[in-house]
C-alpha positions as CSV (number, residue, x, y, z in Angstrom):
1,X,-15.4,-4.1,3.0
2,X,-15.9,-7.0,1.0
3,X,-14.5,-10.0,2.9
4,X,-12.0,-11.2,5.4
5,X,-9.0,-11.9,5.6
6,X,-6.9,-14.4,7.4
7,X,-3.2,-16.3,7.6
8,X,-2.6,-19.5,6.5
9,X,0.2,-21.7,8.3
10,X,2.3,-21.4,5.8
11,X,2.8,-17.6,5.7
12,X,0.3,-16.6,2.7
13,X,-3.0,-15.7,3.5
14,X,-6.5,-16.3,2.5
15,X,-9.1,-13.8,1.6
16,X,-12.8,-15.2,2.7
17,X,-15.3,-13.1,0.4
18,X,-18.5,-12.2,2.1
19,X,-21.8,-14.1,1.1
20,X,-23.2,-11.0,-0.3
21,X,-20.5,-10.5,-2.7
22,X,-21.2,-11.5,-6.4
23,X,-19.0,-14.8,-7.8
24,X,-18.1,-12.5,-11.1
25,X,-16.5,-9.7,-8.7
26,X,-14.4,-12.3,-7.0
27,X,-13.4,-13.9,-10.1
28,X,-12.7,-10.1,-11.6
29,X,-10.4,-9.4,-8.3
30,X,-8.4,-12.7,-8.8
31,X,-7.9,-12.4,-12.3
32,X,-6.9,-8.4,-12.3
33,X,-4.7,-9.0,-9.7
34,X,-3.3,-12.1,-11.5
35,X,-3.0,-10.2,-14.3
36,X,-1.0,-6.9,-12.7
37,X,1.2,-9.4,-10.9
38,X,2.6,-11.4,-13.9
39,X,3.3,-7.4,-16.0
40,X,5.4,-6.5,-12.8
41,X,3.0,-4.6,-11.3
42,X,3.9,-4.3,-7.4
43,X,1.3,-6.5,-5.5
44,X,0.7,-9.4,-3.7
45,X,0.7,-12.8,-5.5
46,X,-2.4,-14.8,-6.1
47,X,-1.8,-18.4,-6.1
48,X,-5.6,-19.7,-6.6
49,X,-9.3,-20.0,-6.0
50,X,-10.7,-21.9,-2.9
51,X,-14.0,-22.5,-1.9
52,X,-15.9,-22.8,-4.9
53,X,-14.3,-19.6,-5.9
54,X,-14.9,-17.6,-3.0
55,X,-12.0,-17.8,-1.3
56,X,-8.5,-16.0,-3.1
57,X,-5.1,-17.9,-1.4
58,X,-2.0,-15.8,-2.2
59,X,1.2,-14.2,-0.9
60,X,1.2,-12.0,2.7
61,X,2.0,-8.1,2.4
62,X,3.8,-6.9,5.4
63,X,3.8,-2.9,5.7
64,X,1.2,-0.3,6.5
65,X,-1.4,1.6,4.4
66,X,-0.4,4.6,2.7
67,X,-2.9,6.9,4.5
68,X,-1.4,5.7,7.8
69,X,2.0,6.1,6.2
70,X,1.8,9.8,5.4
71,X,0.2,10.5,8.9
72,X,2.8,9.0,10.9
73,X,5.7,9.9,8.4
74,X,5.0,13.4,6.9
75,X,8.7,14.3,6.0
76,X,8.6,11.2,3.7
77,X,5.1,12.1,2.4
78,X,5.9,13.9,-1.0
79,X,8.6,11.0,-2.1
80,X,5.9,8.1,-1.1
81,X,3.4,10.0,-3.3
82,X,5.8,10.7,-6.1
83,X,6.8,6.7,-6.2
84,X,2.9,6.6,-6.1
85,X,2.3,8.4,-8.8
86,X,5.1,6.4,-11.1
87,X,3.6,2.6,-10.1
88,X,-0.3,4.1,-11.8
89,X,1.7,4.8,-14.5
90,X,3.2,1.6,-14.0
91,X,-0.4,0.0,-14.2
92,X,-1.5,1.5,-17.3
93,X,0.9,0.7,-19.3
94,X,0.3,-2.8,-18.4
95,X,-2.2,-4.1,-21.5
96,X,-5.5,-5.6,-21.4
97,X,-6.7,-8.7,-21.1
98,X,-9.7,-10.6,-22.6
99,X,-12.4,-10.7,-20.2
100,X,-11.3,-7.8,-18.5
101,X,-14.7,-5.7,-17.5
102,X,-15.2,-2.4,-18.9
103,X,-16.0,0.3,-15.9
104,X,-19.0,2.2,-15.5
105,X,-18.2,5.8,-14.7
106,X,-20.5,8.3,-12.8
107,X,-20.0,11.7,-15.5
108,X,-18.9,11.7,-19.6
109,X,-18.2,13.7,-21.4
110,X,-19.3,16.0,-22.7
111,X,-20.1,17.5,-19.1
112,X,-23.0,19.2,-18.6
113,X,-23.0,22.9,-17.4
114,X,-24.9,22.0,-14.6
115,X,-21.7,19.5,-13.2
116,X,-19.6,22.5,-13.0
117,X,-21.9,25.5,-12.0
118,X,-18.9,28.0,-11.6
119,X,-17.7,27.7,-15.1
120,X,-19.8,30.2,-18.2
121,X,-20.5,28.4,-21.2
122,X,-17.9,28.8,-23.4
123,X,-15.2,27.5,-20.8
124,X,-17.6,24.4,-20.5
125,X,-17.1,24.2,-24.0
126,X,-14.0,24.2,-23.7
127,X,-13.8,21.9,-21.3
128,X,-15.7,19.1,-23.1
129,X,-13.2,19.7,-26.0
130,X,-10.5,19.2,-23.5
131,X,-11.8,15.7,-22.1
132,X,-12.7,14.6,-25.2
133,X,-9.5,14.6,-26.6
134,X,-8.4,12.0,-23.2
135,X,-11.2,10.5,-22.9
136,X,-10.9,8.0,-26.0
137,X,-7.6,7.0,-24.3
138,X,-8.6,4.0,-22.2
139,X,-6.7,0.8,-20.9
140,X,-5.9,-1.3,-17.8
141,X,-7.0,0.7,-14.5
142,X,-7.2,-0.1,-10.9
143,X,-10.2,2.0,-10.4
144,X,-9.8,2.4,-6.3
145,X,-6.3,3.2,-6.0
146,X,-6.7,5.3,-2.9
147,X,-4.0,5.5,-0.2
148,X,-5.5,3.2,1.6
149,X,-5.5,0.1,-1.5
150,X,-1.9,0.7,-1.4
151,X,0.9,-0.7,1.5
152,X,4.2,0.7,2.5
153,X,7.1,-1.2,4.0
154,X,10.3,0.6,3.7
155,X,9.2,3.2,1.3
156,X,8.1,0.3,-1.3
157,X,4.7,0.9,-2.2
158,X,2.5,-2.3,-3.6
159,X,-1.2,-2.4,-4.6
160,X,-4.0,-4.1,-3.3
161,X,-8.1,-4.4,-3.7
162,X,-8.2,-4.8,-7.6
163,X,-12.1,-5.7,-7.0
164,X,-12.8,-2.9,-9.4
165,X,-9.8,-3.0,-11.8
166,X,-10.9,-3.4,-15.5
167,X,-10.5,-1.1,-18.8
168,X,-11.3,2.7,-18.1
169,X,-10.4,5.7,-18.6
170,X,-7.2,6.6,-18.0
171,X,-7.4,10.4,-17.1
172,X,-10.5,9.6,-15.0
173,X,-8.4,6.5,-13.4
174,X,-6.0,9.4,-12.1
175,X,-8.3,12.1,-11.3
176,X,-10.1,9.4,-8.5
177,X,-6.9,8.6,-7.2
178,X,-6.2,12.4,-6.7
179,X,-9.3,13.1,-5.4
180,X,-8.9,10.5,-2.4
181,X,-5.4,11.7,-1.7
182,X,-7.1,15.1,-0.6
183,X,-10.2,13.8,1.3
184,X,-9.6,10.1,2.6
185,X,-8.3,9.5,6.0
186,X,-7.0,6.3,7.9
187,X,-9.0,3.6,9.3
188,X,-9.0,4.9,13.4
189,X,-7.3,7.9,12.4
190,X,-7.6,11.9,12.0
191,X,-10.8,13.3,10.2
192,X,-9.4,15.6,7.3
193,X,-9.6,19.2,8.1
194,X,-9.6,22.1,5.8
195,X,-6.7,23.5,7.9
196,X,-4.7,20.7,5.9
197,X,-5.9,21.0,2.6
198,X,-2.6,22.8,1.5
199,X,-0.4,19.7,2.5
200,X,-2.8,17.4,1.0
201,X,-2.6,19.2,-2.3
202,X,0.8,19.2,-2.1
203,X,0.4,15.8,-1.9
204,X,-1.7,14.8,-4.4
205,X,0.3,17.3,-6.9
206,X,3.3,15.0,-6.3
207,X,1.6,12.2,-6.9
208,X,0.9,13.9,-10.2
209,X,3.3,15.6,-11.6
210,X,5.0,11.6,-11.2
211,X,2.5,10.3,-13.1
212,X,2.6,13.3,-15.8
213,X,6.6,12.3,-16.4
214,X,6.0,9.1,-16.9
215,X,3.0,8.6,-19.2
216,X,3.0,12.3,-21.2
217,X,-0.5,12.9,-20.7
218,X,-2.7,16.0,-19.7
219,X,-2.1,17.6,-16.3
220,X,-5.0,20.0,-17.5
221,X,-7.2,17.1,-18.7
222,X,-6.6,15.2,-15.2
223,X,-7.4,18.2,-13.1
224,X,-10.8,18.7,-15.3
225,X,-12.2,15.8,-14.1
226,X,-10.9,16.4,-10.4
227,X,-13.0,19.4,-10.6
228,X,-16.2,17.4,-11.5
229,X,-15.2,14.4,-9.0
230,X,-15.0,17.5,-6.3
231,X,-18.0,19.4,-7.2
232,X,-20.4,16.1,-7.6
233,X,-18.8,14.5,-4.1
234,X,-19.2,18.0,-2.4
235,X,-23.1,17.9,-3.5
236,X,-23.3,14.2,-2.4
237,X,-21.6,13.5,1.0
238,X,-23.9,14.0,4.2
239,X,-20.8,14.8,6.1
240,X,-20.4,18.7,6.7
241,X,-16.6,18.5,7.7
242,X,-15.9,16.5,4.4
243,X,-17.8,18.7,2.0
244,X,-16.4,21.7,3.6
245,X,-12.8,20.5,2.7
246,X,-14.3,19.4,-1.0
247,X,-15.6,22.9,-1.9
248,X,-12.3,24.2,-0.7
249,X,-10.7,21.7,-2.9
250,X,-12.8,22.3,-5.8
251,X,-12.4,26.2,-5.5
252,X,-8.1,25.6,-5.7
253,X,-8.6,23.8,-8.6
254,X,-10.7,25.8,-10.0
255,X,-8.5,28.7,-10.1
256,X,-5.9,26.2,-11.8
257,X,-7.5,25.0,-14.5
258,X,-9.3,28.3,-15.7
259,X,-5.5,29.5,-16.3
260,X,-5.5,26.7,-18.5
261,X,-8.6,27.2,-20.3
Protein backbone atom coordinates (compact mmCIF):
# COMPACT_ATOMS: atom_id res chain seq x y z
CA UNK A 1 0.00 0.00 0.00
CA UNK A 2 1.59 3.09 -0.96
CA UNK A 3 -0.73 5.98 0.20
CA UNK A 4 -4.27 6.99 0.88
CA UNK A 5 -6.81 7.86 -0.65
CA UNK A 6 -9.61 10.24 -0.08
CA UNK A 7 -12.82 12.27 -1.81
CA UNK A 8 -12.65 15.65 -2.60
CA UNK A 9 -16.06 17.80 -2.46
CA UNK A 10 -16.36 17.96 -5.77
CA UNK A 11 -16.61 14.22 -6.62
CA UNK A 12 -12.80 13.42 -7.69
CA UNK A 13 -10.57 12.17 -5.29
CA UNK A 14 -7.15 12.75 -4.01
CA UNK A 15 -4.46 10.20 -3.47
CA UNK A 16 -2.11 11.24 -0.25
CA UNK A 17 1.31 9.26 -0.97
CA UNK A 18 2.98 7.96 2.13
CA UNK A 19 6.09 9.82 3.50
CA UNK A 20 8.14 6.77 2.75
CA UNK A 21 7.39 6.77 -0.76
CA UNK A 22 10.14 8.11 -3.20
CA UNK A 23 9.10 11.68 -5.15
CA UNK A 24 10.33 9.90 -8.65
CA UNK A 25 7.68 6.94 -7.97
CA UNK A 26 4.90 9.39 -7.51
CA UNK A 27 5.88 11.46 -10.41
CA UNK A 28 6.29 7.92 -12.47
CA UNK A 29 2.51 6.95 -11.26
CA UNK A 30 1.05 10.41 -12.38
CA UNK A 31 2.71 10.55 -15.59
CA UNK A 32 2.04 6.71 -16.64
CA UNK A 33 -1.26 7.12 -15.79
CA UNK A 34 -1.49 10.42 -17.67
CA UNK A 35 -0.03 8.91 -20.32
CA UNK A 36 -2.50 5.55 -20.63
CA UNK A 37 -5.39 7.98 -20.15
CA UNK A 38 -4.85 10.36 -23.06
CA UNK A 39 -4.10 6.76 -25.68
CA UNK A 40 -7.63 5.57 -24.50
CA UNK A 41 -6.56 3.42 -22.12
CA UNK A 42 -9.53 2.63 -19.57
CA UNK A 43 -8.59 4.42 -16.30
CA UNK A 44 -9.24 7.03 -14.02
CA UNK A 45 -8.20 10.67 -15.01
CA UNK A 46 -5.44 12.52 -13.43
CA UNK A 47 -5.96 16.13 -13.35
CA UNK A 48 -2.62 17.21 -11.36
CA UNK A 49 0.04 17.21 -8.63
CA UNK A 50 -0.73 18.68 -5.12
CA UNK A 51 1.39 18.98 -2.24
CA UNK A 52 4.66 19.51 -3.51
CA UNK A 53 3.96 16.53 -5.72
CA UNK A 54 2.88 14.18 -3.35
CA UNK A 55 -0.50 14.30 -3.61
CA UNK A 56 -2.26 12.98 -7.34
CA UNK A 57 -6.00 14.84 -7.68
CA UNK A 58 -8.01 13.09 -10.38
CA UNK A 59 -11.31 11.54 -11.45
CA UNK A 60 -13.41 8.86 -8.80
CA UNK A 61 -13.78 5.13 -10.10
CA UNK A 62 -16.97 3.64 -8.85
CA UNK A 63 -17.05 -0.30 -9.21
CA UNK A 64 -15.34 -3.16 -7.35
CA UNK A 65 -12.02 -4.93 -7.77
CA UNK A 66 -11.76 -7.59 -10.20
CA UNK A 67 -10.67 -10.24 -7.54
CA UNK A 68 -13.89 -9.41 -5.66
CA UNK A 69 -15.72 -9.37 -8.91
CA UNK A 70 -15.03 -13.02 -9.99
CA UNK A 71 -15.78 -14.20 -6.31
CA UNK A 72 -19.00 -12.84 -6.00
CA UNK A 73 -19.95 -13.24 -9.81
CA UNK A 74 -18.39 -16.58 -11.13
CA UNK A 75 -20.87 -17.10 -14.13
CA UNK A 76 -19.48 -13.77 -15.45
CA UNK A 77 -15.91 -14.71 -14.56
CA UNK A 78 -14.51 -16.07 -17.96
CA UNK A 79 -16.09 -12.89 -20.09
CA UNK A 80 -14.54 -10.27 -17.35
CA UNK A 81 -11.27 -11.99 -17.87
CA UNK A 82 -11.53 -12.27 -21.60
CA UNK A 83 -12.34 -8.24 -21.74
CA UNK A 84 -9.24 -8.34 -19.41
CA UNK A 85 -7.15 -9.89 -21.51
CA UNK A 86 -8.11 -7.39 -24.62
CA UNK A 87 -7.55 -3.87 -22.42
CA UNK A 88 -3.44 -5.34 -21.74
CA UNK A 89 -3.47 -5.59 -25.17
CA UNK A 90 -4.98 -2.39 -25.27
CA UNK A 91 -1.99 -1.05 -23.06
CA UNK A 92 0.76 -2.21 -25.09
CA UNK A 93 -0.05 -1.03 -28.01
CA UNK A 94 -0.17 2.30 -26.44
CA UNK A 95 3.67 3.81 -27.33
CA UNK A 96 6.23 5.06 -25.15
CA UNK A 97 6.92 8.08 -23.80
CA UNK A 98 10.27 9.96 -22.99
CA UNK A 99 11.07 9.57 -19.48
CA UNK A 100 9.22 6.61 -19.20
CA UNK A 101 11.39 4.14 -16.64
CA UNK A 102 12.70 0.99 -17.93
CA UNK A 103 11.67 -2.10 -15.39
CA UNK A 104 13.96 -4.21 -13.63
CA UNK A 105 12.91 -7.83 -13.88
CA UNK A 106 13.65 -10.64 -11.36
CA UNK A 107 14.92 -13.61 -14.35
CA UNK A 108 16.42 -13.07 -18.25
CA UNK A 109 16.96 -14.79 -20.33
CA UNK A 110 18.66 -17.04 -21.01
CA UNK A 111 17.30 -18.93 -17.91
CA UNK A 112 19.34 -20.93 -16.01
CA UNK A 113 18.70 -24.73 -15.62
CA UNK A 114 18.61 -24.29 -12.09
CA UNK A 115 15.13 -21.81 -12.54
CA UNK A 116 13.42 -24.63 -13.99
CA UNK A 117 14.73 -27.83 -12.18
CA UNK A 118 12.14 -30.23 -14.03
CA UNK A 119 13.17 -29.41 -17.44
CA UNK A 120 16.81 -31.63 -19.04
CA UNK A 121 19.07 -29.53 -20.78
CA UNK A 122 18.21 -29.48 -24.09
CA UNK A 123 14.51 -28.40 -23.40
CA UNK A 124 16.21 -25.50 -21.36
CA UNK A 125 17.80 -24.80 -24.52
CA UNK A 126 15.10 -24.67 -26.01
CA UNK A 127 13.53 -22.69 -23.89
CA UNK A 128 16.05 -19.83 -23.84
CA UNK A 129 15.70 -19.89 -27.74
CA UNK A 130 12.03 -19.57 -27.26
CA UNK A 131 12.24 -16.37 -24.90
CA UNK A 132 14.72 -14.93 -26.70
CA UNK A 133 12.94 -14.55 -29.70
CA UNK A 134 10.07 -12.33 -27.25
CA UNK A 135 12.10 -11.05 -25.13
CA UNK A 136 13.65 -8.12 -27.51
CA UNK A 137 9.92 -7.20 -27.89
CA UNK A 138 9.45 -4.50 -25.29
CA UNK A 139 7.07 -1.44 -24.91
CA UNK A 140 4.55 0.35 -22.65
CA UNK A 141 3.60 -2.06 -19.56
CA UNK A 142 1.57 -1.77 -16.50
CA UNK A 143 3.80 -4.07 -14.57
CA UNK A 144 1.09 -4.96 -11.65
CA UNK A 145 -1.95 -5.58 -13.50
CA UNK A 146 -3.39 -8.04 -11.08
CA UNK A 147 -7.09 -8.40 -10.50
CA UNK A 148 -6.98 -6.48 -7.84
CA UNK A 149 -5.31 -2.98 -9.95
CA UNK A 150 -8.22 -3.35 -12.06
CA UNK A 151 -12.22 -2.21 -11.13
CA UNK A 152 -15.42 -3.50 -12.44
CA UNK A 153 -18.76 -1.58 -12.65
CA UNK A 154 -21.08 -3.11 -15.03
CA UNK A 155 -18.80 -5.50 -16.66
CA UNK A 156 -16.40 -2.39 -17.73
CA UNK A 157 -13.10 -3.07 -16.48
CA UNK A 158 -10.62 0.15 -15.93
CA UNK A 159 -7.01 0.11 -14.56
CA UNK A 160 -5.57 1.51 -11.69
CA UNK A 161 -1.94 1.58 -9.62
CA UNK A 162 0.38 2.49 -12.63
CA UNK A 163 3.21 3.01 -9.70
CA UNK A 164 5.18 0.47 -11.67
CA UNK A 165 4.16 1.04 -15.27
CA UNK A 166 7.21 1.87 -17.59
CA UNK A 167 8.87 0.00 -20.76
CA UNK A 168 9.18 -3.94 -20.25
CA UNK A 169 8.84 -6.75 -21.56
CA UNK A 170 5.92 -7.57 -23.05
CA UNK A 171 5.61 -11.39 -22.69
CA UNK A 172 6.92 -11.11 -19.12
CA UNK A 173 4.14 -8.11 -18.65
CA UNK A 174 1.52 -10.98 -19.36
CA UNK A 175 2.99 -13.86 -17.73
CA UNK A 176 2.73 -11.64 -14.15
CA UNK A 177 -0.56 -10.83 -14.84
CA UNK A 178 -1.42 -14.61 -15.39
CA UNK A 179 0.41 -15.64 -12.63
CA UNK A 180 -1.77 -13.39 -10.10
CA UNK A 181 -4.99 -14.41 -11.70
CA UNK A 182 -4.13 -18.06 -10.27
CA UNK A 183 -2.78 -17.14 -6.76
CA UNK A 184 -4.09 -13.60 -5.61
CA UNK A 185 -7.15 -13.39 -3.60
CA UNK A 186 -9.42 -10.31 -2.40
CA UNK A 187 -8.68 -8.01 0.28
CA UNK A 188 -11.01 -9.72 3.43
CA UNK A 189 -11.72 -12.53 1.23
CA UNK A 190 -11.21 -16.42 0.56
CA UNK A 191 -7.53 -17.80 0.79
CA UNK A 192 -6.91 -19.59 -2.69
CA UNK A 193 -7.14 -23.33 -2.41
CA UNK A 194 -5.75 -25.92 -4.68
CA UNK A 195 -9.30 -27.37 -4.82
CA UNK A 196 -9.77 -24.29 -7.17
CA UNK A 197 -6.88 -24.25 -9.21
CA UNK A 198 -8.90 -25.61 -12.26
CA UNK A 199 -11.33 -22.56 -12.29
CA UNK A 200 -8.51 -20.26 -11.82
CA UNK A 201 -6.70 -21.63 -14.85
CA UNK A 202 -9.61 -21.48 -16.58
CA UNK A 203 -9.47 -18.13 -15.72
CA UNK A 204 -6.31 -17.00 -16.42
CA UNK A 205 -6.42 -18.98 -19.88
CA UNK A 206 -9.25 -16.67 -20.92
CA UNK A 207 -7.62 -13.94 -19.99
CA UNK A 208 -5.08 -15.21 -22.43
CA UNK A 209 -6.21 -16.62 -25.24
CA UNK A 210 -7.90 -12.57 -25.37
CA UNK A 211 -4.72 -11.20 -25.25
CA UNK A 212 -3.23 -13.88 -27.89
CA UNK A 213 -6.15 -12.57 -30.56
CA UNK A 214 -5.37 -9.38 -30.18
CA UNK A 215 -1.62 -8.73 -30.19
CA UNK A 216 -0.37 -12.21 -32.26
CA UNK A 217 2.18 -13.03 -30.02
CA UNK A 218 3.47 -16.36 -28.31
CA UNK A 219 1.02 -18.28 -26.13
CA UNK A 220 4.10 -20.74 -25.68
CA UNK A 221 6.52 -17.88 -25.02
CA UNK A 222 3.97 -16.40 -22.29
CA UNK A 223 3.49 -19.58 -20.54
CA UNK A 224 7.49 -20.05 -20.38
CA UNK A 225 7.93 -17.38 -18.27
CA UNK A 226 4.67 -18.38 -16.12
CA UNK A 227 6.54 -21.47 -15.51
CA UNK A 228 9.62 -19.57 -14.02
CA UNK A 229 7.37 -16.81 -12.23
CA UNK A 230 5.63 -20.23 -10.65
CA UNK A 231 8.62 -22.22 -9.83
CA UNK A 232 10.70 -19.03 -8.30
CA UNK A 233 7.38 -17.69 -6.25
CA UNK A 234 6.80 -21.42 -5.11
CA UNK A 235 10.55 -21.48 -3.69
CA UNK A 236 9.98 -17.96 -2.22
CA UNK A 237 6.69 -17.53 -0.38
CA UNK A 238 6.63 -18.55 3.50
CA UNK A 239 3.07 -19.35 3.13
CA UNK A 240 2.41 -23.34 2.79
CA UNK A 241 -1.27 -22.98 1.42
CA UNK A 242 0.09 -20.57 -1.31
CA UNK A 243 3.09 -22.60 -2.44
CA UNK A 244 1.05 -25.63 -2.41
CA UNK A 245 -1.31 -24.12 -5.02
CA UNK A 246 2.01 -22.70 -7.05
CA UNK A 247 3.71 -26.12 -7.40
CA UNK A 248 0.31 -27.33 -8.55
CA UNK A 249 0.20 -24.57 -10.92
CA UNK A 250 3.68 -24.88 -12.08
CA UNK A 251 3.22 -28.81 -12.65
CA UNK A 252 -0.13 -27.90 -15.20
CA UNK A 253 1.88 -25.81 -16.99
CA UNK A 254 4.53 -27.68 -17.16
CA UNK A 255 2.87 -30.49 -18.92
CA UNK A 256 1.62 -27.67 -21.48
CA UNK A 257 4.50 -26.18 -22.51
CA UNK A 258 6.73 -29.48 -22.90
CA UNK A 259 4.04 -30.31 -25.70
CA UNK A 260 5.21 -27.31 -27.14
CA UNK A 261 8.78 -27.74 -26.85
Amino acid sequence: MQGVVYELPDGRIVKRYFPHIPQKLILSEYLCTRHAYEHGVPTWRPDELLDDGRSIVGSKLEGVSLSSFVTGRPWDAMAVMAQLGETHAAIHQTPTFKGARLWRVRQRAPIAAKALPDFTPSDVDRVNEILGQDAAERGFCHGDLSPANVVVREKRLAVIDWGRAGVGCFVQDVARTFCFILYVRPKFGWVPSRMLLPFRMRLAQSYLSAYIAATGRSETAVLLWVACELARESRRLRREAIRALLRAAYRDVLGVVRARL
